[in-house]
C-alpha positions as a printed Julia matrix, in Angstrom:
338×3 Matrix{Float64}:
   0.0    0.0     0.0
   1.3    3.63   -0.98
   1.33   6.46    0.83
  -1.43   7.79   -1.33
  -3.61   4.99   -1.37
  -3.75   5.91    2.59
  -4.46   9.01    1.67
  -7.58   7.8     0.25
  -8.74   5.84    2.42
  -8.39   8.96    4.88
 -10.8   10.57    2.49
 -13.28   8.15    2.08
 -13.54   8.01    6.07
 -13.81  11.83    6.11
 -17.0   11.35    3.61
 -18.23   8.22    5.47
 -18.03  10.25    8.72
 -20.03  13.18    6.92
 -22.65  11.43    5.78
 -23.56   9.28    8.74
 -22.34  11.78   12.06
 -23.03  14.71   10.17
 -26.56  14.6     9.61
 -26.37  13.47   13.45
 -24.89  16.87   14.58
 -27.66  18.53   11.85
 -30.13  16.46   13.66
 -29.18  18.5    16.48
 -29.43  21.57   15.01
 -32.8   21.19   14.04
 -33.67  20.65   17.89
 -32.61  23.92   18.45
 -34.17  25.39   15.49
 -37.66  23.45   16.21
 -40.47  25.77   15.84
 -44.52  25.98   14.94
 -47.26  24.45   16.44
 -45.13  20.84   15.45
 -42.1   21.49   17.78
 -42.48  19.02   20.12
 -43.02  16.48   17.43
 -40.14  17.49   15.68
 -37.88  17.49   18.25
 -39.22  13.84   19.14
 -38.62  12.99   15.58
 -34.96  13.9    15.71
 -34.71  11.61   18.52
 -36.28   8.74   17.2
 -33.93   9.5    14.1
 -30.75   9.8    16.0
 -31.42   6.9    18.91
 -29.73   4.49   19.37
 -26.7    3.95   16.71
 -25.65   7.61   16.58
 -22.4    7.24   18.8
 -21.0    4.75   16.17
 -20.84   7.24   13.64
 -17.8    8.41   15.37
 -16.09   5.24   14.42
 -14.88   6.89   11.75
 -13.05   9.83   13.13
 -11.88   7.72   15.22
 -10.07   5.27   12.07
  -8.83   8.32   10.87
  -7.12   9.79   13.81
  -5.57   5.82   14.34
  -4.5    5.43   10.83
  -3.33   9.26   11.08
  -1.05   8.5    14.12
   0.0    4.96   13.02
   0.44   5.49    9.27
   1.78   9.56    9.43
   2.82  10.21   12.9
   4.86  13.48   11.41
   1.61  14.62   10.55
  -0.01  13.46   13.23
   2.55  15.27   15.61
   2.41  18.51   13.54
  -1.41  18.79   12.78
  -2.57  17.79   16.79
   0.28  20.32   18.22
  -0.96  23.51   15.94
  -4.37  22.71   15.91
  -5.38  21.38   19.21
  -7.95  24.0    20.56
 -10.04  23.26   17.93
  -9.55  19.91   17.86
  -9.95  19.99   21.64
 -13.51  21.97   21.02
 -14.63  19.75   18.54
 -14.13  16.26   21.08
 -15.54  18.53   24.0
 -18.2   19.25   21.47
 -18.38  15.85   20.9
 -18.67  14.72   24.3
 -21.62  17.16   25.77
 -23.7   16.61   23.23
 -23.68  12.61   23.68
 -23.96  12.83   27.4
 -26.69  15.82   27.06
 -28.92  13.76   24.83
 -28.71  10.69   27.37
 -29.46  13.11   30.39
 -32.19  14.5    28.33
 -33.86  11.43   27.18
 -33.13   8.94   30.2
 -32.65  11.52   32.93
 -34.67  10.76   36.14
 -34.44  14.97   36.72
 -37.4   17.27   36.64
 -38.22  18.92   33.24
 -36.86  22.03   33.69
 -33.53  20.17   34.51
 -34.27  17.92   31.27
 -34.91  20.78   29.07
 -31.63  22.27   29.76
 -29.89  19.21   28.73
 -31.45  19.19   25.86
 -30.17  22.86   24.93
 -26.71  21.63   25.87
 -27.33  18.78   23.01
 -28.64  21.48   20.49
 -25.91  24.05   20.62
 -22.75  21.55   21.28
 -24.43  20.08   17.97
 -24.39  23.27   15.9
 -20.99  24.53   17.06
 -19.07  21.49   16.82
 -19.59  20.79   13.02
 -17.75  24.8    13.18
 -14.69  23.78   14.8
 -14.88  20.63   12.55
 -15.19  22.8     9.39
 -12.31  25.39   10.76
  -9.77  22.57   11.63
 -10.41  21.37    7.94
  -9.6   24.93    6.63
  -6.46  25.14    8.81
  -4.71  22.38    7.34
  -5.17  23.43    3.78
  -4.89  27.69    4.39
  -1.65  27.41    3.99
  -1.07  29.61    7.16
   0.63  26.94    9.66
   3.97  26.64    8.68
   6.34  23.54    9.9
  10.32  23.77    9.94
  12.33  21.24   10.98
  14.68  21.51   14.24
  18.39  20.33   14.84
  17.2   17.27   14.89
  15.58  17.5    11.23
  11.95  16.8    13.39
   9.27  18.65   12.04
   8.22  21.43   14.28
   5.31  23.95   14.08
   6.39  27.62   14.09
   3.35  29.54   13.36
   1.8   29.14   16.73
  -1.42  28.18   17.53
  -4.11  29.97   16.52
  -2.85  29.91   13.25
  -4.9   29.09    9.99
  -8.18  28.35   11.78
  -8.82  31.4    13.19
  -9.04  33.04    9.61
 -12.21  34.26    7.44
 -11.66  31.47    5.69
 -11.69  29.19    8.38
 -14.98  30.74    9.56
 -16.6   30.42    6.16
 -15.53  26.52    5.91
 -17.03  25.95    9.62
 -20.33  27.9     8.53
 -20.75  26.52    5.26
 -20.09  22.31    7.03
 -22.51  23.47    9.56
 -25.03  24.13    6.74
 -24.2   20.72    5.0
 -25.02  18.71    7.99
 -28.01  20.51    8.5
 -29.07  19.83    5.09
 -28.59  16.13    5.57
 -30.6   15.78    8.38
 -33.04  18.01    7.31
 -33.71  15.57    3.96
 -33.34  12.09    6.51
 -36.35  13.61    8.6
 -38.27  14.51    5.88
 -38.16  11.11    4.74
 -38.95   9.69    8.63
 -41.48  11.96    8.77
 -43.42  10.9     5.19
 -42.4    6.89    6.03
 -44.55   7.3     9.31
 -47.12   9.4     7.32
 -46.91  12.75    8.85
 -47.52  15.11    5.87
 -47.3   18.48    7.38
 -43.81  17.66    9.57
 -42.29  16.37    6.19
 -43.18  19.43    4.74
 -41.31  21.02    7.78
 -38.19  19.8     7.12
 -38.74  19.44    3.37
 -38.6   23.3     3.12
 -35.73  23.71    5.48
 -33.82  21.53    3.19
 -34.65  23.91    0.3
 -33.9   26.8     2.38
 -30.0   24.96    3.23
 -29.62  24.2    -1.06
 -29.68  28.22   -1.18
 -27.34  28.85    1.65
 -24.92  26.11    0.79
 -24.5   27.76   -2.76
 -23.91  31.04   -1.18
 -21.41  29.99    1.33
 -19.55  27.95   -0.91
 -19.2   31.33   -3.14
 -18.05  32.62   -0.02
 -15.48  29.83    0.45
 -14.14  30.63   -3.03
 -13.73  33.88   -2.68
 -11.85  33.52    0.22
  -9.78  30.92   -0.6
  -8.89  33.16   -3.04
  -7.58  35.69   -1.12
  -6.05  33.35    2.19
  -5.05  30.66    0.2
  -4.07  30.53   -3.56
  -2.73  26.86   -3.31
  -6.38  25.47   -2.29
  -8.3   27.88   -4.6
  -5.84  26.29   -7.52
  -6.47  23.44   -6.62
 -10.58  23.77   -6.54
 -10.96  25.85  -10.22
  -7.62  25.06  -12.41
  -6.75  21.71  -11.5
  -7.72  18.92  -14.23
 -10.32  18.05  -13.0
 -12.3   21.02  -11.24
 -14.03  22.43  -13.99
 -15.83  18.61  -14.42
 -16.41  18.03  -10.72
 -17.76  21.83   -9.98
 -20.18  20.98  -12.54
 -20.95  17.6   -11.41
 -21.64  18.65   -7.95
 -23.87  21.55   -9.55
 -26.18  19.07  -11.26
 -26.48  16.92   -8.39
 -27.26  19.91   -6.33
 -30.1   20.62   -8.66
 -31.15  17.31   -9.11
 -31.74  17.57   -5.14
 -33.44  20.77   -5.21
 -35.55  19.53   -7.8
 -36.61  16.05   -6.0
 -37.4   18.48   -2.92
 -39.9   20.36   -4.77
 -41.03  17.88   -6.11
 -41.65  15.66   -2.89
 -39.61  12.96   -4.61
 -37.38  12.19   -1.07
 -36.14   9.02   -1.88
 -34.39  10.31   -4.43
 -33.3   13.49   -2.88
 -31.89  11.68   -0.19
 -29.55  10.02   -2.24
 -28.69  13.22   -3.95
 -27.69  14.63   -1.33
 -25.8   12.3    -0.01
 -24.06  12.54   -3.25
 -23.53  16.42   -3.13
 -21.96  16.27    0.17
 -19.89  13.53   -0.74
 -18.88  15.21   -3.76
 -17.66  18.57   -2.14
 -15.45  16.82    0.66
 -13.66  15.0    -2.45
 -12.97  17.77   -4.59
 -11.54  19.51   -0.89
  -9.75  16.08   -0.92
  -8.7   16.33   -4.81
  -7.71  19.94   -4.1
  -5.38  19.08   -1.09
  -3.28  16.95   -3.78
  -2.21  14.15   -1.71
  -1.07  16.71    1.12
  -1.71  16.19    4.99
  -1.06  20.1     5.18
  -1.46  22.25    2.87
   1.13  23.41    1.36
   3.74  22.31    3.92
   3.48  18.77    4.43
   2.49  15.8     1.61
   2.16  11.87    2.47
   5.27  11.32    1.23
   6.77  13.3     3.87
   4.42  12.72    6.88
   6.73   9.88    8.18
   5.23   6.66    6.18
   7.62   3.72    7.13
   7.79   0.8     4.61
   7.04  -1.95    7.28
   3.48   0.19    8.7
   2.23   0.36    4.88
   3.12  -3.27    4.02
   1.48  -4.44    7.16
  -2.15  -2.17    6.97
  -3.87  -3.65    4.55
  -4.17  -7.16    6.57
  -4.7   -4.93    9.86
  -7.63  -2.95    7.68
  -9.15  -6.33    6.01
  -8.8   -8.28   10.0
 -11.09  -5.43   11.61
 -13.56  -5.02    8.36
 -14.33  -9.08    8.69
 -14.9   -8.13   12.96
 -16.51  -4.53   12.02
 -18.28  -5.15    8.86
 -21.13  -7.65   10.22
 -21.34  -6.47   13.63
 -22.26  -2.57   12.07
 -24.54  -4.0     9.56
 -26.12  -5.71   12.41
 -26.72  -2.75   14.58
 -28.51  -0.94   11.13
 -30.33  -3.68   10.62
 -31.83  -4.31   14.37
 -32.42  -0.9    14.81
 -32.81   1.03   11.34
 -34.37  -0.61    8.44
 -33.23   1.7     5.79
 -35.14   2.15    2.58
């Protein structure tokens, strides 16, 4: 296995983690959004949604902060020293929001005391996919800078608040926010019509439509401003080979969404917006160009020893044969997916 065929498989974990824990933390944000006479039902909804597989979402971060460490410790080292308040925000994110949705639903505490756990789970849900979305803008902003000491170790000498405290950074963090929200806003739609309630599908039908227009504006936003803080990623997003193809890709399967929504055809918007999402974290992925750190630090450079790649594939195909089953398990006890 090559360094960039890790690489990869880092990517395909970022979308897999996306897709599922994402519309999780969107899921959340919709709790604290929840208004109309259908609140309360909503709100229940998002429960039902989320309960009781949500946690192993996180399986995924979780591969790709072991394959990060085992695989590219110099990049491990480098990207976990400059960016660890956000990555410490994002697990303490992370954290509350888990144990504030157990309180909440399980607690034996008066309501009052309930209901404040529940606001705990609703805003530690719409910040954390921020700090997420900022710590992904740091490492390709070009603004933390590594130089090696005596030793020829790779050390990080633009401090720590550096590259994810930018307007680009913000923009990312808004604009991920905003993607995870439209996920779960299209998966409880299609709850809500499975179990026949018309009027909360329509809820979350048009807040899905409403996230289609502000995902196209922030990622406008995102351009522009990748423009200006980092020339390397914006290269990499409009004049590489293939950006012109996968912009317009991800703009027809945008529309295709939007036009399924309107259309009350969920089914299919579901799955095109799964696509879309999974479309713009590759073409970040393409635009990185095989580099851990952007423009400082490629695989090939992140500390990739010969006997850690030969060995992962029979690591990665051991825990798929103990993982595989016992996840499709779980889904299939507790979600029957249509």
């Amino acid at each position: 296995m090559t360094p960039m065929m890790v690489f990869a498989l880092l990517g395909a974990a970022v979308v897999a983690y996306a897709l599922t824990a994402g519309a999780d933390f969107g899921g959340g944000v919709w709790d604290l959004l929840a208004g109309g006479p259908r609140r309360e039902r909503q709100r229940e909804l998002i429960a039902e949604a989320i309960a009781p597989i949500w946690e192993v979402n996180h399986i995924w971060m979780i591969f790709v902060v072991v394959i990060l460490f085992t695989v590219f410790p110099t990049a491990f080292a480098v990207i976990t020293t400059a960016l660890h308040i956000p990555l410490l925000l994002v697990l303490v994110g992370i954290v509350l929001r888990g144990s504030a949705f157990v309180f909440r639903a399980y607690g034996m505490q008066p309501n009052e005391a309930r209901a404040r756990w529940g606001q705990v789970f609703a805003w530690a849900s719409a910040l954390t996919p921020v700090f997420l979305g900022m710590t992904l803008a740091a490492l390709s902003s070009g603004a933390v800078h590594v130089a090696a000491d005596e030793r020829g170790l790779a050390q990080v000498s633009s401090g720590f608040f550096a590259g994810w405290t930018t307007g680009l950074a913000v923009a990312v963090g808004v604009f991920a926010l905003i993607l995870f929200a439209l996920l779960a806003a299209v998966y409880l739609a299609r709850e809500a019509e499975k179990l026949g309630e018309l009027e909360l599908c329509d809820d979350f039908r048009r807040r899905a439509l409403i996230c289609e227009v502000l995902a196209l504006a922030l990622a406008l936003v995102v351009l522009w401003r990748a423009r200006v803080e980092s020339p390397a990623l914006f290269s990499g997003l409009l004049h590489a080979r293939w950006s012109i193809g996968a912009q317009v890709l991800t703009a027809l399967v945008a529309s295709g969404a939007i036009i399924a929504l309107v259309r009350v055809e969920l089914s299919r918007a579901r799955i095109l917006v799964m696509a879309q999402v999974a479309l713009i974290v590759i073409g970040w992925g393409l635009a990185m160009d095989g580099h851990l750190l952007l423009p400082n630090l490629h695989v090939d450079q992140a500390g990739a020893e010969p006997a850690v790649l030969a060995a992962l594939p029979w690591v990665l195909l051991g825990g798929t044969a103990l993982f595989g089953p016992a996840l499709w398990w779980l889904f299939r006890v507790f979600r029957k997916l249509d």
